[in-house]
C-alpha positions, 0 to 999 in steps of 0.5 A, a space after each residue: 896748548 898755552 893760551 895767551 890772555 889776549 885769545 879768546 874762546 869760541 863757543 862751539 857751532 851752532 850753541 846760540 841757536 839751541 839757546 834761542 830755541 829754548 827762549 821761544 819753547 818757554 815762551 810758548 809755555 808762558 803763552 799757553 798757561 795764560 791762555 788756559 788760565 784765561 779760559 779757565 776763569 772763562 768758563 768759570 765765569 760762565 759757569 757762574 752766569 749760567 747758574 746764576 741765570 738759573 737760579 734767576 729763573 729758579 726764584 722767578 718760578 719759586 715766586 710764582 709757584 708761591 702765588 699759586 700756592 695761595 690761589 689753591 689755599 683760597 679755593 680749599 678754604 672756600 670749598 671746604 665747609 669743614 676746613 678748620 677741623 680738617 686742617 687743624 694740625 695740618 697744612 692746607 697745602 703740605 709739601 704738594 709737587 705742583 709743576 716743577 716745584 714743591 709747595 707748603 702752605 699753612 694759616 693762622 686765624 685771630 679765632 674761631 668766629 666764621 668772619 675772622 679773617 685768615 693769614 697764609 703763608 706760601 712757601 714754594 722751592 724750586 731747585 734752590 730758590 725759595 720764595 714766601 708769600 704771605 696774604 690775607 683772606 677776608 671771608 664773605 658768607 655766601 647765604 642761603 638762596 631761601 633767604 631771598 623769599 619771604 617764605 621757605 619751606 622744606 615739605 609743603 605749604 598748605 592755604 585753608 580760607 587763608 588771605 595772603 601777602 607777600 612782597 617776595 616769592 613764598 616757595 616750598 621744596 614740595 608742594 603748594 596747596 591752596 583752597 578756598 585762598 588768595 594768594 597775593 605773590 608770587 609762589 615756587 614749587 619744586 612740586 605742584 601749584 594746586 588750586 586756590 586763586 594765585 595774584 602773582 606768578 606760580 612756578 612749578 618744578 623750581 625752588 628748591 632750596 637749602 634748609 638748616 641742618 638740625 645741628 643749628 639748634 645745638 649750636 646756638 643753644 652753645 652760645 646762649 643763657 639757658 633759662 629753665 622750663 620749671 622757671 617759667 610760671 605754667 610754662 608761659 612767657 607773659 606780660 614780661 619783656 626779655 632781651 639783652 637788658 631784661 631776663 626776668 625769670 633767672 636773672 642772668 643775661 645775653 649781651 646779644 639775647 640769646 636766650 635757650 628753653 629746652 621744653 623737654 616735650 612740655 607746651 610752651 605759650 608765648 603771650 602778650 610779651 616784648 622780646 629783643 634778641 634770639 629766643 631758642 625753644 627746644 623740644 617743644 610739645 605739640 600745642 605749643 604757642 605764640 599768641 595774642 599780642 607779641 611783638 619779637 625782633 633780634 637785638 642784633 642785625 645778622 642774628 636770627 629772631 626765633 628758632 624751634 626745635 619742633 612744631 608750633 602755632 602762631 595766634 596773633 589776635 589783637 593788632 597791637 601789644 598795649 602797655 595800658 591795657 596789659 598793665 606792663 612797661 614794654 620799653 623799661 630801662 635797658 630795653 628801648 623802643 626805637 631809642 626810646 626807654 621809660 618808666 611809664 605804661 602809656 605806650 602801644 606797640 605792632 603786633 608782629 614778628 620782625 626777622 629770621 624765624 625758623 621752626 623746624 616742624 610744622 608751622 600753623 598760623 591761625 587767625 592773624 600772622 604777620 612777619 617782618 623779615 623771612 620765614 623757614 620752617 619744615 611745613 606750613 600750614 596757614 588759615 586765616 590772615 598771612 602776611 610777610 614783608 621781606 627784609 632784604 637786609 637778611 640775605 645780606 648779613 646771614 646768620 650762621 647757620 644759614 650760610 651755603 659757604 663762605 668765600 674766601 678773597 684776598 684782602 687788598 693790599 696785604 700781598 707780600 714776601 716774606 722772609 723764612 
C-alpha cells in the first residue's frame, strides 16, 4: 500500500513501555554501583582506621615496652658486678620477647672508670611500630657496710693490757677477745664478746661484714709506679717524704701517689717519714714495720692510704713527726702541709695514720697506734694505746675495690626517643 506524506506510522503497541523499563533497570544499575562503590570506599576507610587505630596503639606499646627495656637495663647493670666483661660484644637485653613485643637494648660508656656514666638505647617493636628510647645511667657506688666502723676485721680482734678509743663500732667477722683492756666503744661480733671490760655497747652474733677480695692488691699495684725493693736503702723508707710531688728513690712519679713495693718476702720498715697518697706494699715479710714517727694520708679523697699484702706491725712511739729533730723538710716544694710548702726544718707534724688502711694478714699495733679514717685487716691483735677516729667522709666516696655494687639511676633529664 501507497502511503502518502501526510500519514504517519504508529509505532507497534505497547513499544514505550519496554523503553521505559529499560530506563529505570539502568537506572538501578547506575544506583547500585554507587552504592557498592560508596560501600567500597566505606569499608576502606574503615579498613584504614582500624589499622591505623592499630598501629596507634601499636606504637603506644612499643613506647612503653622501650621504657621497660631500659628499666630492665637499669637493674642487669646494678646486679651484675661483672657487666662490662659479660656484655662486651653483646647486648645487655638481646632481642628478648617481653610481653607482646621484642626488645633490644645495647650501651655505650666514655671509658672504663666505675663512675662513668652509661648511655643505652632501647628499641622495642611491637607488630609494626618501633620506638627508641635513649637514656642515661649515672652510677652510685654503694659501699662496704665495714666502711661504716672504725675498725673491721675478717677473723678475730684480740685486746692484750690494750687502752681503747673508738667514735664508731670496732667490729669483727669472728671473735673479740679482750684481757686485761678497756674498751671504750662500741664492739660487734659475729662471734663471741669475751672478757675485758667494755664502755660501749657489746653485740654478739651480728657484724658480719665484706672484706676485699685479694685481687685489690692486683688491681691497684696496675694503676701504680712501681718502685723496687733493691731501691730501698736496707730496705727502709726513712726520713724522706713520698707523694705525688716526691719520690726519692727512682725518680719517677704518681699524679695521685700511687706507689707498689713488691717485697718479695723481705721486711720492710716504714720509719720517721711523710707519706701523701696510696702506699701498695706486696708480699711483705713477717716482721715487717711502720714505726717511730710517721704521719700518711691520700693525696686524694676516695683513694685508700695503705694497702698490705701480708702482715705487719705498727710502733708508733714518738707523738710527733719533727723536722728539727730528723734533720729532714717534711713539707718541700710539691708536698705542702695544709696548703703550706717550704724550705725550712722548723716544722712538727702528728704522728698518725689518716685514711682507709687495709692489711691483709695480721695487723699488730704495739705501744702506740693512732688512725684517722677506717681500718680493715684479716686480724688484729692490739697491745698498748689504740685509738681510731672514724672518717665518715670514707663510706661516702668509697674506693674501688671497697665497693658492694654500684647502682645504677637514670640521669635526670636525659630521657628521649630516638630516631633509628
Amino acid at each position: 500500500m501507497i502511503r502518502t506524506p501526510h500519514e504517519h506510522t504508529r509505532a507497534p503497541h505497547g513499544a514505550r513501555p519496554s523503553t521505559r523499563r529499560g530506563s529505570i533497570y539502568l537506572l538501578v544499575i547506575i544506583v547500585s554501583a554507587i552504592l557498592t562503590t560508596i560501600g567500597l570506599t566505606t569499608i576502606a576507610v574503615v579498613a584504614r582506621e582500624l589499622q591505623s587505630s592499630r598501629l596507634v596503639g601499636s606504637v603506644g606499646k612499643a613506647r612503653m615496652l622501650a621504657v621497660s627495656g631500659v628499666d630492665l637495663a637499669g637493674h642487669r647493670l646494678t646486679n651484675t658486678p661483672d657487666w662490662r666483661t659479660l656484655y662486651a660484644s653483646t647486648p645487655i637485653v638481646d632481642a628478648e620477647a617481653i610481653g607482646s613485643g621484642i626488645v633490644t637494648v645495647t650501651w655505650s660508656a666514655l671509658d672504663a672508670a666505675p663512675l662513668s656514666p652509661v648511655s643505652v638505647l632501647a628499641e622495642a617493636t611491637v607488630g609494626e611500630a618501633t620506638q627508641l628510647m635513649s637514656v642515661t645511667f649515672q652510677p652510685r657506688a654503694v659501699p662496704f657496710s665495714t666502711l661504716s666502723h672504725a675498725v673491721h676485721v675478717a677473723g678475730d680482734i684480740v685486746f692484750s693490757a690494750a687502752i681503747v678509743y673508738a667514735d664508731a663500732p670496732i667490729a669483727a667477722n669472728s671473735n673479740i677477745f679482750a684481757m686485761s683492756s678497756e674498751i671504750d666503744a662500741d664492739v660487734e661480733a659475729a662471734g663471741g664478746v669475751i672478757g675485758g671490760s667494755y664502755l660501749g655497747l657489746t653485740s654478739s652474733g651480728s657484724g658480719f661484714g665484706s672484706i676485699p677480695a685479694p685481687v685489690l692488691f692486683d688491681d691497684y699495684a696496675a694503676r701504680a709506679v712501681p718502685i723496687p725493693f733493691a731501691s730501698l736503702p736496707s730496705g727502709r723508707i726513712e726520713d724522706v717524704v713520698l707523694s705525688p710531688g716526691n719520690q726519692p728513690f727512682t725518680g719517677v712519679t704518681h699524679p695521685a701517689g700511687l706507689y707498689v713495693i713488691d717485697c718479695q718476702g723481705a721486711n720492710i720498715t716504714l720509719r720517721n717519714c711523710r707519706i701523701v697518697g696510696t702506699l701498695i706494699l706486696l708480699n711483705v715479710g713477717a716482721s715487717s714495720r711502720i714505726s717511730e714517727a710517721v704521719l700518711m694520708e691520700p693525696a686524694r679523697p676516695g683513694e685508700p692510704t695503705l694497702l698490705v699484702q701480708g702482715s705487719i706491725t705498727i710502733r708508733l712511739r714518738q707523738f710527733l713527726l719533727s723536722e728539727p729533730d730528723l734533720g729532714t723538710n717534711f713539707n718541700p716544694v710539691g708536698t705542702p702541709y695544709e696548703g703550706v710548702e717550704d724550705s725550712t726544718i722548723d716544722d712538727r707534724y702528728p704522728s698518725e695514720i689518716r685514711g682507709l688502711i687495709y692489711v691483709s694478714g695480721t695487723l699488730s699495733c704495739r705501744d702506740r697506734a693512732v688512725f684517722d679514717g677506717v681500718v680493715l685487716a684479716g686480724r688484729l691483735e692490739c697491745s698498748d694505746t689504740f685509738i681510731v677516729r672514724h672518717d665518715r667522709a670514707i663510706q661516702k666516696t668509697p674506693p674501688d675495690g671497697f665497693v658492694e655494687k654500684y647502682h645504677y639511676t637514670v640521669q635526670p633529664g636525659t630521657w628521649e626517643r630516638a630516631v633509628k
